[in-house]
N, C-alpha and C positions, 0 to 999 in steps of 0.2 A: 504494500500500500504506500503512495507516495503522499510526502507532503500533505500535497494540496486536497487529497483523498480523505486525510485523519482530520486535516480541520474543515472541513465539511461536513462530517460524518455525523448523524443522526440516527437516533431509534427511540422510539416510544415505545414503553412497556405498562405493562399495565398490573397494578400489584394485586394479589390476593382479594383483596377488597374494594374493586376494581377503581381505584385510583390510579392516573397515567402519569409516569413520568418520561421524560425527555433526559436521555443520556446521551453526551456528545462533550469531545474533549473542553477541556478548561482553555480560556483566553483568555489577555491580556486583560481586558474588560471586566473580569470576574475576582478583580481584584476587591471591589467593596462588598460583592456579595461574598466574600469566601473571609476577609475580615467578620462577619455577623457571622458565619459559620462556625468558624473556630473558636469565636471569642464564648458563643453558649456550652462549649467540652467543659464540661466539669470537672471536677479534680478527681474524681472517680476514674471516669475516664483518662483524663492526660498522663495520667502513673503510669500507662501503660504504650505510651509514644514516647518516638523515637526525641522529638523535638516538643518546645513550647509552640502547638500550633497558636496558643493567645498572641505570640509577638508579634504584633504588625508588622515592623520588622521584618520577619522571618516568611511574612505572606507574602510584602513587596518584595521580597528577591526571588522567590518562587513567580509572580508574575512578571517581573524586570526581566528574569534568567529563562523564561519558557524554552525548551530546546526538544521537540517531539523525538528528536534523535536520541536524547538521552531518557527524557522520562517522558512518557505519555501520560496526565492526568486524566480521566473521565471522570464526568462530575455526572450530579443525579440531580434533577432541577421539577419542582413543580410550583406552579407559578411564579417564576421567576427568586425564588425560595433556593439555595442548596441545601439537600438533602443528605445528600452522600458525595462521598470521594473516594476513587481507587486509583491505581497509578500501576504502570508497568515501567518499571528501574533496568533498564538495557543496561549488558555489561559490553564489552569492546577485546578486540583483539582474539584470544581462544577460546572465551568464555563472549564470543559474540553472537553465540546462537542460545544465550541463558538471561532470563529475565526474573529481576526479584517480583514478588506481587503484594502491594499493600491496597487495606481498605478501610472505611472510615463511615459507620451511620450515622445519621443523628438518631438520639433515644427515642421519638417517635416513630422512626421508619427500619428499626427492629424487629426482626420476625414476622415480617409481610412479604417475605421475597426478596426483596430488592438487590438484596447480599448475592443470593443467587444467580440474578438478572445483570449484575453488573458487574459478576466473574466471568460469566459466559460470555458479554459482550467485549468484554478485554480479552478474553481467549481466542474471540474470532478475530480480534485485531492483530494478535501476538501471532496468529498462523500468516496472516495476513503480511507480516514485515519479517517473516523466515523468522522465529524465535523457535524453537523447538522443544526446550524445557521453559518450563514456569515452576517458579520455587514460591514457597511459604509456608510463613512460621505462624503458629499460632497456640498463645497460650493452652499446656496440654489440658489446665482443668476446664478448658471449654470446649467441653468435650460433644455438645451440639454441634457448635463451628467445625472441628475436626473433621464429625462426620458430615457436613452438608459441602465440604471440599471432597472428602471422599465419594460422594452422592458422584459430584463432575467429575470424576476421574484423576482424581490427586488420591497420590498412593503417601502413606505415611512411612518416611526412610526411615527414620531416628525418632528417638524420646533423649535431647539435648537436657540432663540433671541440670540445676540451676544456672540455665543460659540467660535467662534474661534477671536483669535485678535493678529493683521499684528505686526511685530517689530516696527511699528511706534505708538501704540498703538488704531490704530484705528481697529475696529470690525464686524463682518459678523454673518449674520446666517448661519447654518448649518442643510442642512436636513439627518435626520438621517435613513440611510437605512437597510432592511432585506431581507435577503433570509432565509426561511427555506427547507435545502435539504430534511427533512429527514418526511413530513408532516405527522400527525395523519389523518387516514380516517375513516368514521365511518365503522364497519364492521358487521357483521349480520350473 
């Protein structure tokens, strides 16, 4: 998929409860609705990111630095509202057939689908730019999440003993996930 391809790129799904949302990558533009996005993560949640998504800061240089080459954002929008965010993290060089995969609901649009609906549309994107693996990690005690990556075809490699550890310096497992889009079959 080129370019001009990914930032055009649109779908509308329609959650469980038949609310539609509109998934189509992040731009520049999406800078003050993705400030009110992050700024409502709770400290419940942010314990468990990589980053302070509240620093504005840290929003503007994700929208300043846009590079679809490197990371692909898709956002989850309904009514002009973000919802969600997932991202595909392209690595380069031999590891440039491997993508990390993050994602991000708001606590309303939890277990309606959407998590679902907006893996599978990063994963037809990720076949789409030659990615072949998709990796992710996700907390092991959530153990719903786990299996609803295993539902799509992410096989679970490892159980990572305290990989991940909260600001407060206490620690979690992580299970460590795969997809491979792109499988070897035997052939004859």
């Amino acid at each position: 998929m080129l370019i001009k391809e990914i930032e055009t790129h649109r779908e509308v799904v329609t959650l469980k409860d038949g609310v539609r949302v509109l998934l189509r990558p992040m731009v520049r533009e999406d800078r003050q609705h993705l400030i009110e996005f992050f700024s409502a993560v709770g400290d419940d949640d942010l314990r468990y990111m990589r980053h302070n998504v509240r620093d504005q800061a840290l929003v503007n240089s994700w929208c300043d630095n846009l590079n679809y080459d490197k990371v692909l954002p898709l956002l989850a929008v309904v009514k002009e509202k973000i919802v969600g965010s997932a991202a595909l993290y392209f690595n380069e060089g031999p590891k440039r057939h491997i993508a990390e995969y993050r994602l991000f609901l708001s606590k309303d649009f939890r277990k309606r689908g959407l998590g679902m609906k907006m893996t599978r549309g990063l994963l037809d994107i990720a076949r789409k730019q030659n990615v072949r693996i998709v990796i992710g990690e996700v907390i092991a005690e959530q153990t719903k999440v786990v299996r609803a990556f295993e539902q799509l075809g992410f096989k679970s490699l490892a159980l990572l003993e305290d990989f991940f550890m909260f600001p407060d310096g206490d620690t979690c497992d992580v299970s460590y996930l795969m997809i491979n889009l792109n499988p070897k079959g035997d052939e004859f």
